[in-house]
N, C-alpha and C positions, 0 to 999 in steps of 0.2 A: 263739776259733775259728781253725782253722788254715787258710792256703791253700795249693794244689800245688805241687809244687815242678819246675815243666818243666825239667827238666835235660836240659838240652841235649848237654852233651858227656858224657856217663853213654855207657859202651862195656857191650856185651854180658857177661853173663857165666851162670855155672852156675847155675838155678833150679829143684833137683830133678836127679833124671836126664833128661838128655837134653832139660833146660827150659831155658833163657837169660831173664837177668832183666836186670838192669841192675845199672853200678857205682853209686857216691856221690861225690859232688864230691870232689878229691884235696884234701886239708886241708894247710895249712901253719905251722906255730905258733897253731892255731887259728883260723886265716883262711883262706878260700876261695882260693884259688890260679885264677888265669885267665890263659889270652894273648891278651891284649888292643891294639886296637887303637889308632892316638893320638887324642886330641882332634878331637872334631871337631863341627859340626851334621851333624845324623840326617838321610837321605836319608829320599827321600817315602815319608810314612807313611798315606794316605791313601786311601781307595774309595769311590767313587760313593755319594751319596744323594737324600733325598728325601723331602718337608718331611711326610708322611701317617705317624704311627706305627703299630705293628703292630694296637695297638685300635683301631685307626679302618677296620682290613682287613675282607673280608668272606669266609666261607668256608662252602661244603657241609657240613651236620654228619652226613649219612647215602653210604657207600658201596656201591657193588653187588662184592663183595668176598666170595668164597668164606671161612667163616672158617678160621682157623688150628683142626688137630686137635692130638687127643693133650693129655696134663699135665703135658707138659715144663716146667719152672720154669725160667727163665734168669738168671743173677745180672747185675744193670746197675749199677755202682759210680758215685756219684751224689755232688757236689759239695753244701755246706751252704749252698747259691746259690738267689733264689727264682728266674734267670730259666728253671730246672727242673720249675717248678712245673704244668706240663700233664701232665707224664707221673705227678708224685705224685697228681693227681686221677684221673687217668686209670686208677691199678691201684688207689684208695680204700683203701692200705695196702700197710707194709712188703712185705710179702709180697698177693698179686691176690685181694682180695675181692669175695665171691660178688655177683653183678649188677654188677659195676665196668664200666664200656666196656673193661678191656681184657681181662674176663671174660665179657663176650658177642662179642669178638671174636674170643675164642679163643685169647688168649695168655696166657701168665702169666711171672709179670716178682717177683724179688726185688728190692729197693731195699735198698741197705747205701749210707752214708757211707763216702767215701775222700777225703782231704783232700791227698794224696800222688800226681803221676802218676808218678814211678817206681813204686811200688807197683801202682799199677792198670796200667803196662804187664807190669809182673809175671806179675798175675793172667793178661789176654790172654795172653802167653806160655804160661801152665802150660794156659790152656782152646787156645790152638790146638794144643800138643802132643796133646792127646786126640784133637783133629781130625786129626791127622798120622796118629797111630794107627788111627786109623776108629771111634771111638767116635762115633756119630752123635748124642747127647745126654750131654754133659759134664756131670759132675757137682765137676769141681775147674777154678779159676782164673774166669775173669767172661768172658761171650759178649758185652756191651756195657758201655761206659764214655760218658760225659758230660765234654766238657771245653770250656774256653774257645776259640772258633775261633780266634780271633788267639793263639792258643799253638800250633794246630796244625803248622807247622812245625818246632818243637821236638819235638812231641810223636812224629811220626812218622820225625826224623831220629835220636830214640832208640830207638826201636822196629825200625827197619829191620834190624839185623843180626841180632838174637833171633828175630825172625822169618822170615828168608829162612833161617837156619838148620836149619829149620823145616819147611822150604817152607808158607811160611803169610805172609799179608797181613792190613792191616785198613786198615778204611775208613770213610770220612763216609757216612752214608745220607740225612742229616734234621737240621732243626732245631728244640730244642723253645721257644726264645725267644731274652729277650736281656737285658744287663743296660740300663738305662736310668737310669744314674746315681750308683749305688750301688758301682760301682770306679773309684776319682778320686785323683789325683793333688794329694793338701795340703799347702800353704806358706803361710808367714806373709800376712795377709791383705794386705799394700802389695805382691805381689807379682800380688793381680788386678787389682791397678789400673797396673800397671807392670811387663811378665812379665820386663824386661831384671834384675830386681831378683832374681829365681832365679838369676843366675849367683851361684858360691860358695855355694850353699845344698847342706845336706850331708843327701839323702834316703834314708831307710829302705825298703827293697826286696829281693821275690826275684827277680832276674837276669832278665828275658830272658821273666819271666810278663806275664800281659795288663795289670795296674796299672802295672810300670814300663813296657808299653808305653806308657800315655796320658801319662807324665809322657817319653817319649821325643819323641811327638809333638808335645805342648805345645813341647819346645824346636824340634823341628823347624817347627816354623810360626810361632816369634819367632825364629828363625836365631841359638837360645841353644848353645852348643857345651856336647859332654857328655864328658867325664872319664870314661874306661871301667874305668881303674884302680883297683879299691876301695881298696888302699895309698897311694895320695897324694891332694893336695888341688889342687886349682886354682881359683885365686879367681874366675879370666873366666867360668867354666863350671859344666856342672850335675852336682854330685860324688853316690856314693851310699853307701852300707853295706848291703855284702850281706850278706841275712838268708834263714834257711831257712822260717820261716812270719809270715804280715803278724801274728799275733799279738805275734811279737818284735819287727816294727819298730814297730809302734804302740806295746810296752811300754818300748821303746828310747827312744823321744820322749816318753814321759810321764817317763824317766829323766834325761834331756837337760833337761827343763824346769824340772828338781831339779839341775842340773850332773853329771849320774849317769852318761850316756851320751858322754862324751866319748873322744876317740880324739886323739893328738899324730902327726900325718904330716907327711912330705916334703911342700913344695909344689913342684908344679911351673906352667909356663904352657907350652901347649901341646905337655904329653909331656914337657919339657923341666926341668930339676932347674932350681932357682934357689938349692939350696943352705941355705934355710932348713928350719924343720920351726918348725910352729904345733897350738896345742892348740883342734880343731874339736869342734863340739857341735851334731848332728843337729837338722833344724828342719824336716822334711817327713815326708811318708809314704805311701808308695803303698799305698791301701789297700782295703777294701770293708766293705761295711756285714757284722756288728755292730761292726769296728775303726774303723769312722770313728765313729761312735753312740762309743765309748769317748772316742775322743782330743777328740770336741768337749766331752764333760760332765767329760772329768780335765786337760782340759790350754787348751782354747780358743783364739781370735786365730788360728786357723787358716782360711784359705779352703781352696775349693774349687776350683783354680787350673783343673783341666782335667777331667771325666769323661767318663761312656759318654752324661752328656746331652748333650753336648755333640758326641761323637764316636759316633753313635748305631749305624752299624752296623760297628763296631771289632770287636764281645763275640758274636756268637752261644752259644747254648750249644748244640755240636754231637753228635750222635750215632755214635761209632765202635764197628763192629761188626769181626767176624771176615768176612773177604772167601769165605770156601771156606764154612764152618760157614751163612751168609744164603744162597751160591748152591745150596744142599741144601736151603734150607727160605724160601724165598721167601714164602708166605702169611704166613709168621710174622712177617717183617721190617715185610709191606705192613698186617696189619693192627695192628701195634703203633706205625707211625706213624699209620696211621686212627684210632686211639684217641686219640692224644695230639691230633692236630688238632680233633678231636673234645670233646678237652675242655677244650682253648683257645675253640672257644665258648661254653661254659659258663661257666667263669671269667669271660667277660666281659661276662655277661648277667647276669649274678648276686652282687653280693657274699655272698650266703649260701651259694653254690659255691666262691666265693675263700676263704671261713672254712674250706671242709672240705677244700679241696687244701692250707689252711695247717696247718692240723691233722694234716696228713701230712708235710708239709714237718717241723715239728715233732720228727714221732716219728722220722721217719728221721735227721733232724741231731741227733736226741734233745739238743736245745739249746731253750731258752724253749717258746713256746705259740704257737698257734694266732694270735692277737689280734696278739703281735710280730710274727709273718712275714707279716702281712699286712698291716699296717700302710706294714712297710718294704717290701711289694713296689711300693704304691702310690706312696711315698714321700713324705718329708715336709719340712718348715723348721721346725728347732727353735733355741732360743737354745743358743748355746755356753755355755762357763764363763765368759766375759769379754764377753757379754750379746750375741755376735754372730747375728744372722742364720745359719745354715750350713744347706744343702739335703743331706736322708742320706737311705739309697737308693732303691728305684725302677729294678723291673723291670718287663716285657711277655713274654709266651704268642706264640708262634706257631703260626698255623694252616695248613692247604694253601697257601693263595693266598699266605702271606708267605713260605714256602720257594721256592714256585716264582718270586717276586720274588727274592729272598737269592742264588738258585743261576742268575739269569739264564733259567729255561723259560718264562719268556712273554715272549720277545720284548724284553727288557730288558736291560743292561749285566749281564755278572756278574759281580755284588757280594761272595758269598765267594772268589770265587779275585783279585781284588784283595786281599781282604783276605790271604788266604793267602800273596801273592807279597810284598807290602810287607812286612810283619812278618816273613817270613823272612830280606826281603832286609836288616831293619836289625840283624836278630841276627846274619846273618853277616858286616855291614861292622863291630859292634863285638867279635867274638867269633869271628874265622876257626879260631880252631885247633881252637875246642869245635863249631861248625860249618861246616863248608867248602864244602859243597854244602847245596842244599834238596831235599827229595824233591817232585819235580814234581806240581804239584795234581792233572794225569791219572790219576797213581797210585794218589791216594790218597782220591779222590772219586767216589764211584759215585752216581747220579740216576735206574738203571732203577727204582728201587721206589718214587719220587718220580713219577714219570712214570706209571706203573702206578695207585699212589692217584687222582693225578688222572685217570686215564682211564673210571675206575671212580665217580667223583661223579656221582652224581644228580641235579647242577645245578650252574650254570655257578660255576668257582671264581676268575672272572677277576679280578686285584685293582681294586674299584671305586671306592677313594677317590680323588679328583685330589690333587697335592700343592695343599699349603694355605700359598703364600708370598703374603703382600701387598704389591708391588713399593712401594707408597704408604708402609709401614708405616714411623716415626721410627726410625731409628739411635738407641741409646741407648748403645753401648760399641761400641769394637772389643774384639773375642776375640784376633786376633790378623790379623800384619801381616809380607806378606814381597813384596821387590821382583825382580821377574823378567826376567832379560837375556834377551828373546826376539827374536831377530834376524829384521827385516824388511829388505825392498828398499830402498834410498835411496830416499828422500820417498814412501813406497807403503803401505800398508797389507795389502801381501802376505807372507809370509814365505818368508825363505830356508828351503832343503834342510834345513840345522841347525838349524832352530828346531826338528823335529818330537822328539826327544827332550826338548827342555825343554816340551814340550809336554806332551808325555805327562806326565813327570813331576807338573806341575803337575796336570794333571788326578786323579792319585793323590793330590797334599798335599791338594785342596779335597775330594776325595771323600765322605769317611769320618764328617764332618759334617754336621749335620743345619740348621745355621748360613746366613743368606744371604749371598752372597757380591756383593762390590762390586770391583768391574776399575775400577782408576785408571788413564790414561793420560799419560803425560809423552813430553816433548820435549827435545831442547837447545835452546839459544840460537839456533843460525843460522838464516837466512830471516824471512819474518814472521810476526809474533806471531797474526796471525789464522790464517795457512794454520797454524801450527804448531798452535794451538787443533782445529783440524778433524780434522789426521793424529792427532793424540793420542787425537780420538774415533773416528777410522774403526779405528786399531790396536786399540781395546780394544774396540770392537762385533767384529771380526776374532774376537780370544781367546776372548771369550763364544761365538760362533757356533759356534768349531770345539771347545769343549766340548760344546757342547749335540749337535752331527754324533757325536762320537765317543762319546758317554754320555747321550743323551736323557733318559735316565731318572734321573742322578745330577745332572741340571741342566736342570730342567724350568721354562718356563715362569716369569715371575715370583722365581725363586731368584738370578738373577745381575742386578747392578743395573751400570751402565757411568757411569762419571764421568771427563769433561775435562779437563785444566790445561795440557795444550801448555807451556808452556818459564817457566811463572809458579811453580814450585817444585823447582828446582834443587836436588840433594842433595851437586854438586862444583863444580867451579871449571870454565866454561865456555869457561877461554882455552887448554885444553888439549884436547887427542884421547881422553885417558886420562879426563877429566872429560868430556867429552861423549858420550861412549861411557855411562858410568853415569848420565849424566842421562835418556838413550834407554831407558828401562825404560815397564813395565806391573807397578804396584802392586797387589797382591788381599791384602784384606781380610777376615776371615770376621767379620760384625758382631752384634750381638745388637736387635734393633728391640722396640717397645713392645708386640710381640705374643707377644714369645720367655717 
């Protein structure tokens, strides 16, 4: 199975008369050609969460909602992903069959497989040219597309010039789920028990898509520095091979396991040449399920270093339509998310509803059955080839009430334009040239027809689950671990002016995690040991508090656990300014406890 390929720095070009499509990576001796940034740890990758999954949400499954007229059929180009899987039950086939919810709402909806988003910006392109034109129902190019939200700054910083050419936009309307485990980032399994052991690990990936995001973040939250150059090698850090679909980096590592996959590059350390050149052989793979399902039964010894379980609202799978072609046909837009909400509670009332949305799912990826994609959307623990444990994939359905949480309309932090902004912001710190700017999430986010669905519920659609963290619950790992120089007042537990960028930031690392998080407090050596003991808890109750002030919702309650140590774990040398300055930190932890 293949996966998209967000190309990022793809410039405008001719698609048809008068259409703009996209280029293709500039090739260089058969290798991807990039300008790339140096070595570095990934700035914060992180958004707001909140320990209640989407199935545990609750939602209105009837609206008062004029239907959509007319038989207009619209083509929606759809990833081979189950977190899709509301809107496959929702039209009961490729094409909108008779009694389907989205055939008594009055929409009709083709479903085609596209595994490609240059291609499917394509299509937009050729369908908003019709729109340009005044053809009020297009019959060439795709009126909707499906893609990974933490791609969406790629997706839409390629899009922007084919379309303003245009005079034509597109937009997020909706979400129809999310992945929940099933795109993860794999390395040798002594690397979850020890994440500093990914440095020098040579992973398979496409560029700047949502899988090397989690294996971006993973480094970013062990403060593992990442090698943006896919031409050399670095041993401190975390190197990759860019590949154009995760089917070739998982067949890459199954080659690699065989000595197959090997590549002899420059090494350098930190950017920097050392003049040698070593023969590497790929040992990771950012992937998603059915290529993780492959690499465990052909290849094994692989963990699960980082996924969407883990980083749970990273993955949306968002809805981008035509911005002009929805403000012409609005019923159309509102009842085609009523449907799909709509059949998120079905799916999860029912496994005998989840077999016939996979049955769809199926015929549209026209890949395995019904029984497969259902399996994995719930997902499972199977033994690898080398008798390991490995967890493969595992999706969730979103319904009204978890969009209106995702997009921040009830009153909540909002959680995709975190996500939108972070994952922009770390494709453009390694990858300035192929993107230089983000396209602002105001742009390219529209919520009136979100707001409209809900205004129109027949009952209350407020999300009613509490988050479900047990402050009690045993630590049984840390996930991961990073120490934070957050600047307070001498001996106060107030913070200077400058702390509030590290602030923030931190608040985007811990986000995006569904993980509880534990605030360690430390001290230097000077004063005494008791008062130092006290400041170390008053600073890190401080941190916790003004999380929860600024994101209530992505840190509720029971999620942030605060631990002591004043000046009894020193990580410098205490006779110096330079070492008591690093001793002066607040450690956060994301943990995994006996309940995870």
């Amino acid at each position: 199975m293949l996966k998209p390929l967000p190309r990022l720095l793809l410039i405008a070009t001719v698609v048809g008369a008068g259409i703009y499509g996209l280029n293709t990576y500039v090739k260089n001796n058969g290798s991807l050609k990039f300008w790339t940034a140096k070595t570095a740890v990934p700035a914060a990758i992180e958004i707001p969460t909140q320990a209640s999954m989407p199935n545990e949400t609750s939602s209105s499954a009837a609206f008062n909602l004029a239907p959509a007229t007319g038989n207009y059929q619209a083509r929606m180009l759809v990833l081979p992903w189950n977190a899709e899987t509301s809107i496959h039950y929702a039209n009961g086939d490729t094409t909108t069959a008779p009694g389907s919810l989205m055939d008594k709402h009055g929409v009709h909806l083709q479903l085609e497989r596209q595994d490609d988003y240059a291609q499917m910006i394509a299509e937009q392109a050729i369908f908003a040219g019709e729109v340009a034109k005044g053809v009020a129902y297009p019959d060439k190019g795709a009126a909707f597309v499906v893609i990974m939200g933490d791609g969406g700054p790629g997706y839409f910083a390629a899009a922007r010039e084919s379309m303003s050419k245009l005079g034509q936009q597109i937009e997020v309307v909706g979400s129809l789920g999310y992945s929940r485990g099933e795109d993860k980032c794999m390395l040798p399994a002594a690397v979850a028990a020890d994440p500093q052991k990914a440095r020098g690990s040579l992973i398979g990936a496409v560029l700047r898509d949502g899988d090397w995001n989690i294996c971006m973040k993973y480094a970013a939250d062990n403060k593992i520095p990442v090698n943006p150059d896919i031409k050399t090698y670095d041993p401190d850090a975390m190197n990759f091979v860019g590949v154009g679909s995760f089917a070739e980096s998982d067949e890459k590592l199954i080659a690699a396991n065989n000595q197959g996959a090997c590549e002899t590059r420059p090494v350098v350390r930190n950017g920097k040449s050392t003049g040698e050149r070593r023969k590497v052989c790929q040992n990771g793979t950012a992937t998603w399920t059915p290529g993780d399902v492959k690499v465990a039964r052909e290849v094994g010894g692989l963990a699960a270093v980082a996924s969407t379980r883990e980083y749970m609202w990273q993955m949306p799978a968002t809805i981008i339509g035509n911005r002009q072609w929805m403000a012409q046909n609005p019923e159309y837009v509102k009842n085609m998310l009523a449907a799909a909400f709509e059949a998120t509670d079905a799916i999860r009332a029912s496994d005998t509803e989840l077999l016939k949305a996979s049955a769809v799912v199926a015929k549209v990826a026209k890949e395995e059955n019904a029984q497969w994609w259902m399996k994995y959307y719930k997902g499972v623990i199977e033994k690898d080839r080398k008798g390991l444990d490995i967890r493969l994939g595992g999706s969730t359905s979103s319904n009204l009430a978890d969009n209106l949480f995702l997009f921040g309309l009830n009153g909540n932090d909002n959680l995709y334009q975190r996500v939108y902004n972070v994952f922009g912001g770390i494709a453009k710190q390694y990858y300035p040239g192929e993107m230089p700017e983000i396209v602002s999430y105001e742009k390219v986010v529209n919520t009136t027809y979100l707001q409209a669905v809900a205004a129109s519920a027949k009952s209350s659609t407020a999300r009613t689950d509490a988050p479900r963290f047990d402050q009690n619950a045993p630590a049984v790992a840390t996930f991961a671990k990073r120490n934070w120089a957050i600047e307070f007042e001498t001996g106060k537990a107030s913070f200077k002016p400058e702390a509030t960028a590290t602030l923030e930031e931190l608040l985007n690392q811990m986000a995006v995690s569904g993980l509880p998080i534990q605030i360690n407090g430390h001290t230097d050596k000077i004063g005494n040991p008791d008062a130092n003991l006290l400041l170390s808890r008053k600073r890190a109750d401080a941190v916790r508090n003004w999380l929860q002030a600024n994101a209530a919702s992505g840190f509720p309650e029971g999620r942030v656990r605060v631990r002591a140590f004043g000046d009894s774990q020193p990580i410098a040398d205490n006779s110096s300014a330079e070492g008591r300055a690093h001793n002066r930190r607040v450690e956060v932890a994301l943990i995994k406890t006996s309940n995870e």
